[in-house]
VOKOL-519419 format. One record per residue (C-alpha): chain; residue number from 1; residue in one letter; x, y, z. Coordinates in Angstrom, 3 decimals, always signed. Example, Ala and Ser with C-alpha at 12.3 -4.5 7.8 and 13.67 -1.06 7.14 Angstrom:
<pts>
+------+------+--------+----------+----------+----------+
! gudo ! kefi ! midren !       xx !       yy !       zz !
+------+------+--------+----------+----------+----------+
!    A !    1 !      A !  +12.300 !   -4.500 !   +7.800 !
!    A !    2 !      S !  +13.670 !   -1.060 !   +7.140 !
+------+------+--------+----------+----------+----------+
</pts>
This chain:
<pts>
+------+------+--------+----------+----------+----------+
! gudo ! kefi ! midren !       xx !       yy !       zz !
+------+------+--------+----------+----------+----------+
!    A !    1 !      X !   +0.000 !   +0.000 !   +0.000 !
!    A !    2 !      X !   +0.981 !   +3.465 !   -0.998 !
!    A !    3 !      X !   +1.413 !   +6.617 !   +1.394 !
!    A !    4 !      X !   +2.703 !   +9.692 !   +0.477 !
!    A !    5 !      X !   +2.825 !  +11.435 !   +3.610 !
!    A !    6 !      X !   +3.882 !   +8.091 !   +6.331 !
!    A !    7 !      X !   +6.132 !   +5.561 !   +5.853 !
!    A !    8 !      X !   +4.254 !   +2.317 !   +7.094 !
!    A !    9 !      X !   +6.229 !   -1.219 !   +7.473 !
!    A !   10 !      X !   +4.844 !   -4.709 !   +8.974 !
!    A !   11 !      X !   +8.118 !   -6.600 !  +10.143 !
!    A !   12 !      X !   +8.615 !   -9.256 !  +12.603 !
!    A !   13 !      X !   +5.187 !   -8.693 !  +14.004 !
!    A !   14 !      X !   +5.586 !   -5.309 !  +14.773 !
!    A !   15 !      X !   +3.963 !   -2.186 !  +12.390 !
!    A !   16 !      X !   +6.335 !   +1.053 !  +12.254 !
!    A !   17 !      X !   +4.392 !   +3.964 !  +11.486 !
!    A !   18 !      X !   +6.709 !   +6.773 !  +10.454 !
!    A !   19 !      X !   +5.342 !  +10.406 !   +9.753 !
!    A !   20 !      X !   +7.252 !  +11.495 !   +6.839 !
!    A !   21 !      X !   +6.955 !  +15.054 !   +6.089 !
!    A !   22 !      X !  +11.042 !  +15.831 !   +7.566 !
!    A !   23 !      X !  +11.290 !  +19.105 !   +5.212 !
!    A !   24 !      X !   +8.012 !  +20.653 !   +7.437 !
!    A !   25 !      X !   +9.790 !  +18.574 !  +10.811 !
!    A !   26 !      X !   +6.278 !  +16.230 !  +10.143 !
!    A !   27 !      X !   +3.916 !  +18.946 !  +10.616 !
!    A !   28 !      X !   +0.774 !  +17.471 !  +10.225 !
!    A !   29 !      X !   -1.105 !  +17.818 !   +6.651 !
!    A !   30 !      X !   -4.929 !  +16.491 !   +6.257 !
!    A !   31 !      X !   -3.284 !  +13.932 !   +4.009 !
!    A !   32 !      X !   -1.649 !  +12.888 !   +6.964 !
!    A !   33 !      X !   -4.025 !  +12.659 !   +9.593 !
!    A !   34 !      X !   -5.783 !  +10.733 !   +7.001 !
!    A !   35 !      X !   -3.150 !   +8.116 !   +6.510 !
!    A !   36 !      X !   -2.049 !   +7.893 !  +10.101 !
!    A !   37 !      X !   -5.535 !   +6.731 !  +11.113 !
!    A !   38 !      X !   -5.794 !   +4.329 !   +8.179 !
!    A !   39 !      X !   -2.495 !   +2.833 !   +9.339 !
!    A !   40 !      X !   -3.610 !   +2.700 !  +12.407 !
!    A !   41 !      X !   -6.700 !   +0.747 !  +11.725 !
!    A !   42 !      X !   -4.758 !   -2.029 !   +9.658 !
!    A !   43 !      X !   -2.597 !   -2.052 !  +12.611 !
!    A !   44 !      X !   -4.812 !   -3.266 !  +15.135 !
!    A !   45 !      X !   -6.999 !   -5.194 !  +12.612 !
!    A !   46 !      X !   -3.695 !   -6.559 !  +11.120 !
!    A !   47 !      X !   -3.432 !  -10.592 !  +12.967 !
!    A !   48 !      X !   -0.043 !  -10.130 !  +12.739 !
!    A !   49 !      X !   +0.987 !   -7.449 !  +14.501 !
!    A !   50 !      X !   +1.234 !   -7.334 !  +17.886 !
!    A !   51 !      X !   +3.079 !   -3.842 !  +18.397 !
!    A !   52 !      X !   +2.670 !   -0.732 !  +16.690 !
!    A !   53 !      X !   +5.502 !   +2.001 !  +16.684 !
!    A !   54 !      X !   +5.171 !   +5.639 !  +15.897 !
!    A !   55 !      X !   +8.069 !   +7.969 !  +14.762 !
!    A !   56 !      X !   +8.971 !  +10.749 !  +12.755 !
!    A !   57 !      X !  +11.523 !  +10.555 !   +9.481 !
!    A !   58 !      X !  +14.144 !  +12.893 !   +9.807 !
!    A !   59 !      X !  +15.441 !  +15.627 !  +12.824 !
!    A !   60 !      X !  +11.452 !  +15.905 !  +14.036 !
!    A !   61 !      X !   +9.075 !  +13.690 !  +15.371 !
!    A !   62 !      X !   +6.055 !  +16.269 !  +15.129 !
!    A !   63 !      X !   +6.187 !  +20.242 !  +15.253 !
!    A !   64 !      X !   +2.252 !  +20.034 !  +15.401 !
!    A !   65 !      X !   -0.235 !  +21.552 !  +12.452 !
!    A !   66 !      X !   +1.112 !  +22.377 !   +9.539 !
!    A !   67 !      X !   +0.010 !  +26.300 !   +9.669 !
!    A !   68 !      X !   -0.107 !  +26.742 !   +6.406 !
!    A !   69 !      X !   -2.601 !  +24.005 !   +6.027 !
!    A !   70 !      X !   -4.342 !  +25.420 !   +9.235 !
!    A !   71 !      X !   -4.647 !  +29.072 !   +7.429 !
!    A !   72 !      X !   -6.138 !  +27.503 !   +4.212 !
!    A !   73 !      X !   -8.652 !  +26.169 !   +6.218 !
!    A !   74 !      X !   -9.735 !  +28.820 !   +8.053 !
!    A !   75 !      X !  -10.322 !  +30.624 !   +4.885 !
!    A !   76 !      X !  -12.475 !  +28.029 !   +3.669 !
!    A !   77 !      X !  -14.147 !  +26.987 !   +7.156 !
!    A !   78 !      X !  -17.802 !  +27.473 !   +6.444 !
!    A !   79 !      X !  -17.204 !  +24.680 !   +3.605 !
!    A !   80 !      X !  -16.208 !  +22.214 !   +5.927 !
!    A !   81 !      X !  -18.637 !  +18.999 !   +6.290 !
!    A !   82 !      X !  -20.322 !  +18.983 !   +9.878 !
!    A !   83 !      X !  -19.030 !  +15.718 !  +10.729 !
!    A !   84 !      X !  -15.296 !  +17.063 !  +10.682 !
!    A !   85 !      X !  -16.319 !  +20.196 !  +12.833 !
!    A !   86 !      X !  -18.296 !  +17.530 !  +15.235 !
!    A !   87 !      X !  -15.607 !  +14.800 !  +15.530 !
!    A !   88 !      X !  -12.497 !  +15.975 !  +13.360 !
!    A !   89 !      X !  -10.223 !  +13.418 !  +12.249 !
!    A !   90 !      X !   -7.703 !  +14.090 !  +15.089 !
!    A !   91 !      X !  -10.101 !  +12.465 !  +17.563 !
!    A !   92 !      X !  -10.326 !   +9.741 !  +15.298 !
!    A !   93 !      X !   -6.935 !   +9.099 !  +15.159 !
!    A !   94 !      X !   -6.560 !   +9.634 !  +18.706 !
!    A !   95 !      X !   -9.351 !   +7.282 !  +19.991 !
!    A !   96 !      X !   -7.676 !   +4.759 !  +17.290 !
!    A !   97 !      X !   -4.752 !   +5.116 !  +19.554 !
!    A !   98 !      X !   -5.628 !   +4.858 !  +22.616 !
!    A !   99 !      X !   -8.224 !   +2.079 !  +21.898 !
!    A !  100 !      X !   -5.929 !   +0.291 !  +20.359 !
!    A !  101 !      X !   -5.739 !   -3.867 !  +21.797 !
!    A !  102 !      X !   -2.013 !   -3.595 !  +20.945 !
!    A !  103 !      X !   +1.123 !   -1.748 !  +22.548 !
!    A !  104 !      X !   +1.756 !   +1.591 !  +21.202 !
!    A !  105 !      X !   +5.046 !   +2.848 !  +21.264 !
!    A !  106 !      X !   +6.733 !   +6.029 !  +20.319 !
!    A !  107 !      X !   +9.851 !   +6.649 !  +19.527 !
!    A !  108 !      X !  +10.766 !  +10.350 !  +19.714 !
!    A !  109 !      X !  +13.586 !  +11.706 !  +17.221 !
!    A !  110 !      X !  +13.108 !  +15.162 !  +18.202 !
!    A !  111 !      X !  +10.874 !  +18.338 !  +18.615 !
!    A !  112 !      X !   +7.592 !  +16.851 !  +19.495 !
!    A !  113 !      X !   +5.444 !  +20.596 !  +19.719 !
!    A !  114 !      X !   +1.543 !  +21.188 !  +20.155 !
!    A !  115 !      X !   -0.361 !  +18.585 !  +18.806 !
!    A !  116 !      X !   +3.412 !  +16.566 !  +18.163 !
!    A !  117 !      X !   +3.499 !  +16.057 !  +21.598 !
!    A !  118 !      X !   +0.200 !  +14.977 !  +22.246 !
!    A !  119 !      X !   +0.716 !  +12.161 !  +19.806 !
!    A !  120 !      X !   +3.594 !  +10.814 !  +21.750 !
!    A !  121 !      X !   +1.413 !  +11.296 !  +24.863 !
!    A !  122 !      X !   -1.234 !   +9.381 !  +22.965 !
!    A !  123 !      X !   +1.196 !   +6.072 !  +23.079 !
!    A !  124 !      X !   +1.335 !   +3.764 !  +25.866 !
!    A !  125 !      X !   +4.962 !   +4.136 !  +26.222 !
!    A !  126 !      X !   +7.546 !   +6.588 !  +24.752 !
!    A !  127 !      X !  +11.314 !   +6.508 !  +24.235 !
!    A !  128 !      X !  +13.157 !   +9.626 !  +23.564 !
!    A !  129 !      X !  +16.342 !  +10.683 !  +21.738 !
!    A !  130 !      X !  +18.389 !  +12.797 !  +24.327 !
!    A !  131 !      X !  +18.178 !  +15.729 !  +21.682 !
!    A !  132 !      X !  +14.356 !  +15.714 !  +21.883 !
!    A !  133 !      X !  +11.620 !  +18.623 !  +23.190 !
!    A !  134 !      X !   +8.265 !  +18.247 !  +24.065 !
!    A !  135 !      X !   +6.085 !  +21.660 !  +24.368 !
!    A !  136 !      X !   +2.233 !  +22.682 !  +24.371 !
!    A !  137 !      X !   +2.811 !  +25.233 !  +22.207 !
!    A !  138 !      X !   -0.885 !  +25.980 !  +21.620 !
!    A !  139 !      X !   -1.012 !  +29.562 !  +23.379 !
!    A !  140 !      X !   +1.864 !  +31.154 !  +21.796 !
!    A !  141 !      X !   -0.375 !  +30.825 !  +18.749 !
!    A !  142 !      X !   -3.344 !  +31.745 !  +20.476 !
!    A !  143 !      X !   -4.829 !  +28.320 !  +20.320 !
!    A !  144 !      X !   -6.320 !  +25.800 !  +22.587 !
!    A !  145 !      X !   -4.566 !  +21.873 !  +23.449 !
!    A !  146 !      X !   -6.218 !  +19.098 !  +21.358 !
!    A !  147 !      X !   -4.839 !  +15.795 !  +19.827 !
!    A !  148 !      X !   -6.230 !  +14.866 !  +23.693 !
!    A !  149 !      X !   -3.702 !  +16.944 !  +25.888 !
!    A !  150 !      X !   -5.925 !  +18.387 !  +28.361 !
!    A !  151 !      X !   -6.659 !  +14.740 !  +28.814 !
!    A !  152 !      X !   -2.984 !  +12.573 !  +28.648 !
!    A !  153 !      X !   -0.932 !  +15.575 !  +30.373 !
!    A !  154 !      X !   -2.773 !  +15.352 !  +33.791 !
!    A !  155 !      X !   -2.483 !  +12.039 !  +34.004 !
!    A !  156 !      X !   +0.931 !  +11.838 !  +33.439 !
!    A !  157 !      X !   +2.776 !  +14.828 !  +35.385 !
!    A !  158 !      X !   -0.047 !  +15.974 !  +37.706 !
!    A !  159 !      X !   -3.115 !  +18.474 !  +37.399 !
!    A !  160 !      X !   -0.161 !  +21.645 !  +38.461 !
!    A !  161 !      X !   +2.687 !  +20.829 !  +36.402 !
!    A !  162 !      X !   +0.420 !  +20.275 !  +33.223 !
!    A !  163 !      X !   -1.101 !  +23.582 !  +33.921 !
!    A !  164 !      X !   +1.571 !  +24.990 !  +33.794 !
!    A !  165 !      X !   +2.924 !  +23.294 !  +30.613 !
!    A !  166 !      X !   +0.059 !  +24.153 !  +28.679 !
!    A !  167 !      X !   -0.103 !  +27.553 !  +29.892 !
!    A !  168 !      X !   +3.074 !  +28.355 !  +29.117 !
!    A !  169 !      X !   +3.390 !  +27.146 !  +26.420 !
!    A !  170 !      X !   +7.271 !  +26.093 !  +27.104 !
!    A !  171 !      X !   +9.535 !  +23.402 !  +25.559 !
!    A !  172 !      X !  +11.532 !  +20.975 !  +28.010 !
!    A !  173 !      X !  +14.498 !  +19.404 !  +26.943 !
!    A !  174 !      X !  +14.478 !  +15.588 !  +27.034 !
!    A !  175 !      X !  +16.262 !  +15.147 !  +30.699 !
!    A !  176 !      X !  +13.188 !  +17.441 !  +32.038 !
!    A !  177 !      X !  +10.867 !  +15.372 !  +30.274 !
!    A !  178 !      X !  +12.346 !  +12.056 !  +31.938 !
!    A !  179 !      X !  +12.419 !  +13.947 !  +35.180 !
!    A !  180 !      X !   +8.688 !  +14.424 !  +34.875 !
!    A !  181 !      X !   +7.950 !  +10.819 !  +33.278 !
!    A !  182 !      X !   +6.481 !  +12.130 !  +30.333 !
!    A !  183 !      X !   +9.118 !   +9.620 !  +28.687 !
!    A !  184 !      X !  +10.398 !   +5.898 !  +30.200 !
!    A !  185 !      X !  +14.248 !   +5.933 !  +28.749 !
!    A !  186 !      X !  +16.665 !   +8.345 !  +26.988 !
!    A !  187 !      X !  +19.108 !   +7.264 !  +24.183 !
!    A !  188 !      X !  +21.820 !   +8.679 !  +22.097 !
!    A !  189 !      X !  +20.066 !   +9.785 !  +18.452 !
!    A !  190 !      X !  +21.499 !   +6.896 !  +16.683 !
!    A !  191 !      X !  +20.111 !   +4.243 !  +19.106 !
!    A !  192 !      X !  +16.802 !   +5.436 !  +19.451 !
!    A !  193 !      X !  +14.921 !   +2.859 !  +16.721 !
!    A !  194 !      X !  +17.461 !   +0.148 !  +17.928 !
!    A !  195 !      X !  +16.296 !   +0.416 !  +22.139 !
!    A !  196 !      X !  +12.532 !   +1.065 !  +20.753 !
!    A !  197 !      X !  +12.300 !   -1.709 !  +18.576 !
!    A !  198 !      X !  +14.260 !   -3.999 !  +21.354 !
!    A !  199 !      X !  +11.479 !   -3.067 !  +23.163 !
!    A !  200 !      X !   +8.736 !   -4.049 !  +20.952 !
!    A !  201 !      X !  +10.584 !   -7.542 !  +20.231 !
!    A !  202 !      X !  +10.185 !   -8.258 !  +23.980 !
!    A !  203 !      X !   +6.240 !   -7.254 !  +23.784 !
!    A !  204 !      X !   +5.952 !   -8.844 !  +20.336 !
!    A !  205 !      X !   +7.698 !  -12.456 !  +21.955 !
!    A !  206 !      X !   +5.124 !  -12.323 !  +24.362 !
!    A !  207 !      X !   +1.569 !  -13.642 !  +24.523 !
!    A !  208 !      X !   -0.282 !  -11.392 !  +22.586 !
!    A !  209 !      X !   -4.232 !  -12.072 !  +24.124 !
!    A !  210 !      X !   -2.134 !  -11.766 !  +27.927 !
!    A !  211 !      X !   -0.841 !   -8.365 !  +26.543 !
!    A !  212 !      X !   -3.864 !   -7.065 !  +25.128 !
!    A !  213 !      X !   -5.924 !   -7.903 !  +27.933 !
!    A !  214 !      X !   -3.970 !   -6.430 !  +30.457 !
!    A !  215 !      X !   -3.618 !   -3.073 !  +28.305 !
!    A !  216 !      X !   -7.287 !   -3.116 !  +28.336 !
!    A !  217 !      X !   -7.037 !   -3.918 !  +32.227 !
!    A !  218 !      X !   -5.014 !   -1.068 !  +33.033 !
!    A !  219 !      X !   -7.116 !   +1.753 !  +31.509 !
!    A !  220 !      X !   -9.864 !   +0.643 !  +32.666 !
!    A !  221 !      X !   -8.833 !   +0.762 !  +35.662 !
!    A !  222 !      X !   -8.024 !   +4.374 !  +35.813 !
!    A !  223 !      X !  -11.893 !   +4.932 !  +35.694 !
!    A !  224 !      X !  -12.870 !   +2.100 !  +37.774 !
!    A !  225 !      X !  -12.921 !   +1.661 !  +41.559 !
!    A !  226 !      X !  -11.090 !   -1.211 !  +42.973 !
!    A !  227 !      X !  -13.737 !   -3.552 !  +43.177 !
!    A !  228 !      X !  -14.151 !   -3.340 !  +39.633 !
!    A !  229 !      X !  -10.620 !   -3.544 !  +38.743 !
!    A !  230 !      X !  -10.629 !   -6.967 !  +40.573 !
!    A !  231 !      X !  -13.606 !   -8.111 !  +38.604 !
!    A !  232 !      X !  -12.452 !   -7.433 !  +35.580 !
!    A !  233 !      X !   -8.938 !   -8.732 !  +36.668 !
!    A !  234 !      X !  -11.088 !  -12.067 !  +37.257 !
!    A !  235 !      X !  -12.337 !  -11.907 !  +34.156 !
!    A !  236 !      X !   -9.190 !  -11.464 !  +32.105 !
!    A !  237 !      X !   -7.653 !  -13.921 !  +33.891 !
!    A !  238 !      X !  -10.214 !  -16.521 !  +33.407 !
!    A !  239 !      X !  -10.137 !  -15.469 !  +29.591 !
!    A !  240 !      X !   -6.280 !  -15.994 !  +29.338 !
!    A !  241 !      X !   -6.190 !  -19.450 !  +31.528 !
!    A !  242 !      X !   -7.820 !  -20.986 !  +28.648 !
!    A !  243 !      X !   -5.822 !  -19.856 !  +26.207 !
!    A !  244 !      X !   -2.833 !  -22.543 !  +24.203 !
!    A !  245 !      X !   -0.811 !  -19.495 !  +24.712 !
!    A !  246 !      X !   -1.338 !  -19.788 !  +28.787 !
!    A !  247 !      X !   -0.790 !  -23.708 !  +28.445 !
!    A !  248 !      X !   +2.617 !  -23.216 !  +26.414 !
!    A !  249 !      X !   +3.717 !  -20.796 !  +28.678 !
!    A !  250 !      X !   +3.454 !  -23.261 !  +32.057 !
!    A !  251 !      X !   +5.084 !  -26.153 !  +29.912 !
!    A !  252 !      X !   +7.858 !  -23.909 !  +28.737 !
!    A !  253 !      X !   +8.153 !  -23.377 !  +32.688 !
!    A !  254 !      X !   +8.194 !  -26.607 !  +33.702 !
!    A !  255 !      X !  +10.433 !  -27.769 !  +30.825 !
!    A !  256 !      X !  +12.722 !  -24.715 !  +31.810 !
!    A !  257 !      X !  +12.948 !  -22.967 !  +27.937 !
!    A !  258 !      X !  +11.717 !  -20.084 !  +26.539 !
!    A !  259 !      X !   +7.860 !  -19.875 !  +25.429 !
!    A !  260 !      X !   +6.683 !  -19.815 !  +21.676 !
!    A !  261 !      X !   +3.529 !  -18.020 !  +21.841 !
!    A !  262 !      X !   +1.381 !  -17.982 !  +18.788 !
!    A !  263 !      X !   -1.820 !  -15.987 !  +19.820 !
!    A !  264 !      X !   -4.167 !  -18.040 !  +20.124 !
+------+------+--------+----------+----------+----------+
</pts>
């Protein structure tokens, strides 16, 4: 399948989505979004994979909308179809994200700015170059967080630090961004697909219905009380006891070798 503004590869069970715009450092075009949510949907439809990376092609992993794009628009907004205005493509891609069954990693090259950085924050996980930046620029062009930032940042640094990210509009360096676990691990530039895609070869070797039900496990649980968490720990558990995967994995135990899982 073509793209012309992502690079997307299926290898070794993992899909690499790559946002490939590196003369505009990846700015987002509607072409784009477009493609990034189509690869996203063949991703977690795809039986194959079992991890999906995101990263950007050349010195930037996102700087955000493409303004020029954004100005076009504008110009032309009473045009646009009511179902964008009501649930844009963004959210789409977003929700794709997030409700995605499989690990979603990101692998930050650099500048990840406005609605850049949300995508990263949109991952499960996220690696970083030691050269990237992460800011909510949004207010020093007079514009409000989406791509789901008022929503991730919280979550991840704490109701006061992501107020003041977002009003502020700042960039942090990558050590800052560590500091404040926005990211898991730093690496020099040139190891930054090798350490991500080690990682996703460690989820990838792994039983995938196990993975993807804890996943779901997990967020759920954010907006669940504890009884319910235990509940649907129960049922997960009960779902993955059955599964050749979870007898493979206790034979592979006993037998003292490594598991073959196969998904099923």
């Amino acid at each position: 399948m073509s793209y012309q503004h992502i690079n997307f590869d299926i290898n070794d069970h993992i899909a690499t989505i790559t946002l490939n715009q590196p003369d505009r450092l990846n700015a987002l075009t509607p072409l784009m979004r477009r493609e990034f949510l189509e690869a996203m949907q063949i991703s977690d439809k795809e039986a194959d994979v079992r991890v999906i990376v995101i990263t950007g092609a050349g010195r930037g992993f996102c700087s955000g909308g493409d303004m020029k794009a954004m100005s076009q628009a504008a110009a032309t907004e009473n045009g646009q179809a009511f179902e964008e205005k009501l649930t844009p493509i963004r959210d789409k891609v977003v929700l794709a994200m997030r409700n995605a069954t499989k690990p979603v990693i990101a692998a930050v090259n650099g500048a990840a700015a406005g609605a850049g950085m949300n995508i990263a924050l949109a991952c499960d996980i996220r690696i970083a170059s030691n050269t990237a930046r992460f800011g909510q620029t949004f207010t020093k062009r007079g514009l409000h967080p989406d791509w789901g930032g008022t929503y991730f940042l919280p979550r991840i640094v704490g109701m006061a630090k992501a107020c003041e990210l977002i009003w502020s509009g700042r960039m942090i360096d990558a050590e800052e961004a560590l500091a404040l676990g926005i990211v898991s691990e730093l690496t020099e530039p040139g190891e930054l697909m090798k350490t991500t895609l080690a990682m996703a070869q460690s989820f990838a070797a792994g039983p995938p219905i196990a993975i993807q039900l804890a996943k779901r496990a997990m967020y759920k649980a954010q907006d669940s009380d504890l009884r319910e968490a235990l509940e649907f720990e129960t049922y997960a558990q009960n779902l993955a006891r059955e599964t050749e995967d979870s007898k493979e994995g206790i034979l592979a135990f006993v037998e003292k070798r490594e598991p073959v899982f196969k998904g099923r």
